[in-house]
N, C-alpha and C positions, 0 to 999 in steps of 0.2 A: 365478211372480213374478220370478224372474232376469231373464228373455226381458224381462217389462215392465216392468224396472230399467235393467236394457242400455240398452231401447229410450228409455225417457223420458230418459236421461245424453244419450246418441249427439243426441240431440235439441236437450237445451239447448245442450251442445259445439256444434252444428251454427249455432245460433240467436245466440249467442257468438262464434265463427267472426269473419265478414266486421266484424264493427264492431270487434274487439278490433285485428284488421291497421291499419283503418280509424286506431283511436286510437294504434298504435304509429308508424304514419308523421306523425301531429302533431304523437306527441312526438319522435321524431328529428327534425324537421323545428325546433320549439321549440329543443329542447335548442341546437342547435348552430348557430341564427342570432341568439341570445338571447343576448350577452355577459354575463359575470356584473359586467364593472366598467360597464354599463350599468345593472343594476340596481342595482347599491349608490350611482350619483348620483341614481338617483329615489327612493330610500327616504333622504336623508339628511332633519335638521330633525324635528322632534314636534310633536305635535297630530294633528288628527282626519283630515287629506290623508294624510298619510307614511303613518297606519297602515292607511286604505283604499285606497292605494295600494300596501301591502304585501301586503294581503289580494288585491286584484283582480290584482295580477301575480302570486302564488303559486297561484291557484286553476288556470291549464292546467297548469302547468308540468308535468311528467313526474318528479317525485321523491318517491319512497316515504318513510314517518317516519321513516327510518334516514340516507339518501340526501340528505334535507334539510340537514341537522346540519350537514357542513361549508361547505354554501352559506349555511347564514344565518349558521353564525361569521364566513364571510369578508365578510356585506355589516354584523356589527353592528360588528367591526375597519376595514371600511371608511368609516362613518361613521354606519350607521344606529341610530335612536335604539334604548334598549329594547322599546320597546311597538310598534315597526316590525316587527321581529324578533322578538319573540314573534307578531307576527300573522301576518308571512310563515309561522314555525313553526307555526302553525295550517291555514292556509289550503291550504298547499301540500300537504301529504300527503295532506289530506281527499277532496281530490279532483285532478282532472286530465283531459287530452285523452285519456285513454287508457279512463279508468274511467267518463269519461261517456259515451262511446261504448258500450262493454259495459253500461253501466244502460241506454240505452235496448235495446238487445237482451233485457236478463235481467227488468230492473223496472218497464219501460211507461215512458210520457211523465211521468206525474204525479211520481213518483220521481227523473226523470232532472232535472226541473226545481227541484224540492225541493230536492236533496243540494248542488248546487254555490250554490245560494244563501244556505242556511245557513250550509255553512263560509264562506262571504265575512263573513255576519253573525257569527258567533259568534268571528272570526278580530278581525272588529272590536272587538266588545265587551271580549274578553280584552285586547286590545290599548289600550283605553280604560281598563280595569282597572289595567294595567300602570302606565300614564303617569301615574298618581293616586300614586302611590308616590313618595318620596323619592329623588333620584340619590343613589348608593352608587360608590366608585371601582371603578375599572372593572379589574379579575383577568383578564387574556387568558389562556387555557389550551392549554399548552403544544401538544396535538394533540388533532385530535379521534378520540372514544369509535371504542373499538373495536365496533362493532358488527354483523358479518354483512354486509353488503355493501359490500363490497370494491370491486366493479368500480365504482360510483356514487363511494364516498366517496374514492377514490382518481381518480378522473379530473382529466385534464389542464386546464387552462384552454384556453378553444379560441383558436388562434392564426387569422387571417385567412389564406385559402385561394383557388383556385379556387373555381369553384361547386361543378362536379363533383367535385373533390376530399373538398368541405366535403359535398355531395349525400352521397356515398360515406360520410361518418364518421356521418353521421344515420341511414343506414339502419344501419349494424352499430351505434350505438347504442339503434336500436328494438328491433332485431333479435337481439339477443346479448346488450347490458347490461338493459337492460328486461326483456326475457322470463324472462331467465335467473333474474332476483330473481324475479317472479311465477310462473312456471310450476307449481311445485312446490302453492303455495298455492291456486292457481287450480285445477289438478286437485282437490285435494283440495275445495273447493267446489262445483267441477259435480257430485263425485262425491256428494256431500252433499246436494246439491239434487236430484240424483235422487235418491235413497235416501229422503228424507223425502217427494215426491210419488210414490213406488212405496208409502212403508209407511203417511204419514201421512193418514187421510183431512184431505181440504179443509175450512180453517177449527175441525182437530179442536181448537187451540188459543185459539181468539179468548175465549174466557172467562177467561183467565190471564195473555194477551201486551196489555194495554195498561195504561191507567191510572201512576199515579204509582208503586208498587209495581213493575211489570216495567221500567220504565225508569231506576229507583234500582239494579235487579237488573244490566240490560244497562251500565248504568256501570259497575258494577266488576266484572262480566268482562271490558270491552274494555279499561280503563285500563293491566293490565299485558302485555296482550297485543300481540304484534306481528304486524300482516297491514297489507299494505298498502291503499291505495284499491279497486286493480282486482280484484285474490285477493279482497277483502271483497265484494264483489256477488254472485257468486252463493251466497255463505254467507246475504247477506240475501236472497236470491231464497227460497231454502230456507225463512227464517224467515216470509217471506208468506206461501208455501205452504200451511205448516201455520197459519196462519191468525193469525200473529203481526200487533200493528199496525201501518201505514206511522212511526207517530210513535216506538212503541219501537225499531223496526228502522235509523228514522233514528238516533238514539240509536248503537246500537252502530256507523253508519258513521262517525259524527265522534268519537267517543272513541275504539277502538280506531285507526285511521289514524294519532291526533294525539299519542296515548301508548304511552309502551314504556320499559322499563328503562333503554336507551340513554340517549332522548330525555332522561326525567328526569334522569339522571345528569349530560349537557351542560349544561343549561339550570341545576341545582345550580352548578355550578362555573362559571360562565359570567358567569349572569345574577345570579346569587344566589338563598339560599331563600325573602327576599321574595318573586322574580320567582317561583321555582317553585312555591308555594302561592298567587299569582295567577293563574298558569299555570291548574293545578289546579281551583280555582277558580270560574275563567272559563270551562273547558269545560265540568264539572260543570252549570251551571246556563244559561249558555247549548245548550249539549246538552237538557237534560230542556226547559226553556221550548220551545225550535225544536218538541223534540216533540209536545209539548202542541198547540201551535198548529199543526202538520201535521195529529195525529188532525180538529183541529178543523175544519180547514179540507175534510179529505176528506168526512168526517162531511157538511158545510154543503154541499158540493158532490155529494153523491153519488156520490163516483168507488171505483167497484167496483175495488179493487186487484187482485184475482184476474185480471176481464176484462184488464185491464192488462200484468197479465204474458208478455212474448213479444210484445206486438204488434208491435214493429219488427222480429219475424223476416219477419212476415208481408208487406213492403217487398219482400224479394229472394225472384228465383227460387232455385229448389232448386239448379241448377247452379252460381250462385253463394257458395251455404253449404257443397256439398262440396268447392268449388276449393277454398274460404278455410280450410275444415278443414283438407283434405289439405296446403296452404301451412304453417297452421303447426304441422301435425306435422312436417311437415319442418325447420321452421324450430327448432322444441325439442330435436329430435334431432342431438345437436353434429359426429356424423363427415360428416353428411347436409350438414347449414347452414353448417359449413366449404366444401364444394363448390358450392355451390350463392352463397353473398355472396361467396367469392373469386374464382369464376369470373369 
């Protein structure tokens, strides 16, 4: 049973590999040609544009539900509305260039297309929530939450560069700020998604993981928890496995991404506890709705989630999944990845 634990991890690791590099160079590439005082004059003004327009710019971006915080302080201080910025606060963790790329590797097509649509919609919705609210005066807060990532919330605003130069600060932030937050989480995922299709037979759960009960469930474990977009994939990969449904499993990608102790704690002192129990809210029920209507639509469509799983490994040769492995073992191994981006 070890052998065909190894075996199956080494596997998705492998299958994960080339599209997570894939998504890390979007987001370097994103992060640092994307000014941030460019977004805060697209998200200024309220109503139904600003806030689809905070959801459809926050959905690539490359920042985790920690990482987001202090970019949507500085675009709601730079003029954008509240219901802008809570949806940006939505949209933007749930997913990204980095985490769609790894869904289609870990979760098939059907998933990969699902997840970032949802958070665009439920980023809306929340954000339509919001606006229905009374203006309250506006409390700027002295700094933002201290919350575990460092390297993200503490970054510089990017200054205009050369290309190459500006080239160079993308890749050590795909490379070192990115990975660096996810790696940890991300291990422990793959290692979780094997472990559940080495122990769990296939589908051993599907009598328990769907309906309005496992999705009330998967809401409040993900609400106080902190994983990011891309770490959370193969945690849901694991959860189809064992035969979890696509609609509860969406569930736990848009709550846990969008909440965390931090998060709530900013958005209290921010936005206020109107904002934050619309917050609340608004994912609650946009989350479990999305689901619903995913189980339904798979259901309607007959897409075998199972079949699904891994088919974009099936895309690249094998030489390609080992480069892309052995790439970012190196690249997580810090004496290695020093030598190798400074060079």
């Amino acid at each position: 049973m070890i052998a065909e634990f190894l075996g199956t991890t080494l596997a998705l690791y492998l299958d994960a590999a080339p599209w997570l590099l894939l998504g890390l160079a979007a987001a370097g590439v994103i992060r640092v040609w994307l000014p941030d005082a460019l977004l805060a004059r697209w998200l200024g003004g309220s109503g139904l544009w600003p806030v689809t327009k905070a959801a459809l710019i926050g959905a690539p971006l490359p920042l985790c539900s920690c990482g987001v915080l202090p970019a949507a302080l500085g675009l709601h201080r730079g003029g954008a509305s509240r219901s802008a910025t809570v949806s940006f606060l939505i949209a933007t963790p749930e997913t990204g260039a980095d985490s769609i790329a790894v869904s289609y590797a870990l979760l098939g097509p059907f998933m990969t297309v699902v997840r970032p649509v949802a958070a665009i919609l439920g980023a809306i919705f929340t954000g339509l929530l919001t606006a229905l609210l009374p203006e309250a005066e506006h409390k700027p807060l002295a700094a933002a939450a201290a919350c575990g990532c460092a390297n993200r919330c503490s970054a510089p605003p990017v200054v205009p560069d050369g290309v190459i130069a500006t080239s160079r600060r993308g890749v050590r932030y795909a490379a070192v700020e990115i990975l660096d937050d996810i790696a940890v989480w991300l291990a422990v995922g793959i290692v979780l998604a094997g472990m559940v299709a080495t122990v769990i037979p296939s589908q051993a759960l599907v009598a328990w993981g769907s309906g309005l009960p496992a999705m009330v469930l998967m809401l409040l474990a993900g609400i106080p928890m902190y994983i990011c977009a891309t770490a959370s994939t193969p945690v849901a990969a694991a959860l189809l496995l064992a035969g979890i449904s696509p609609g509860t499993v969406l569930v736990f990608l848009l709550a846990g991404p969008a909440t965390n102790i931090a998060t709530l704690s900013v958005v209290r002192r921010e936005l206020g506890l109107r904002v934050l129990l619309t917050y609340l809210l608004g994912i609650a029920v946009a989350s479990i709705g999305l689901g619903l209507l995913t189980d339904l639509v798979a259901t309607t469509l007959a897409i075998d989630i199972q079949v699904e799983l891994g088919r974009g490994a099936e895309l690249l040769p094998s030489w390609l999944a080992w480069g892309s492995g052995v790439l970012l073992a190196v690249l997580a191994i810090k004496p290695l990845r020093g030598q190798l981006i400074d060079a």
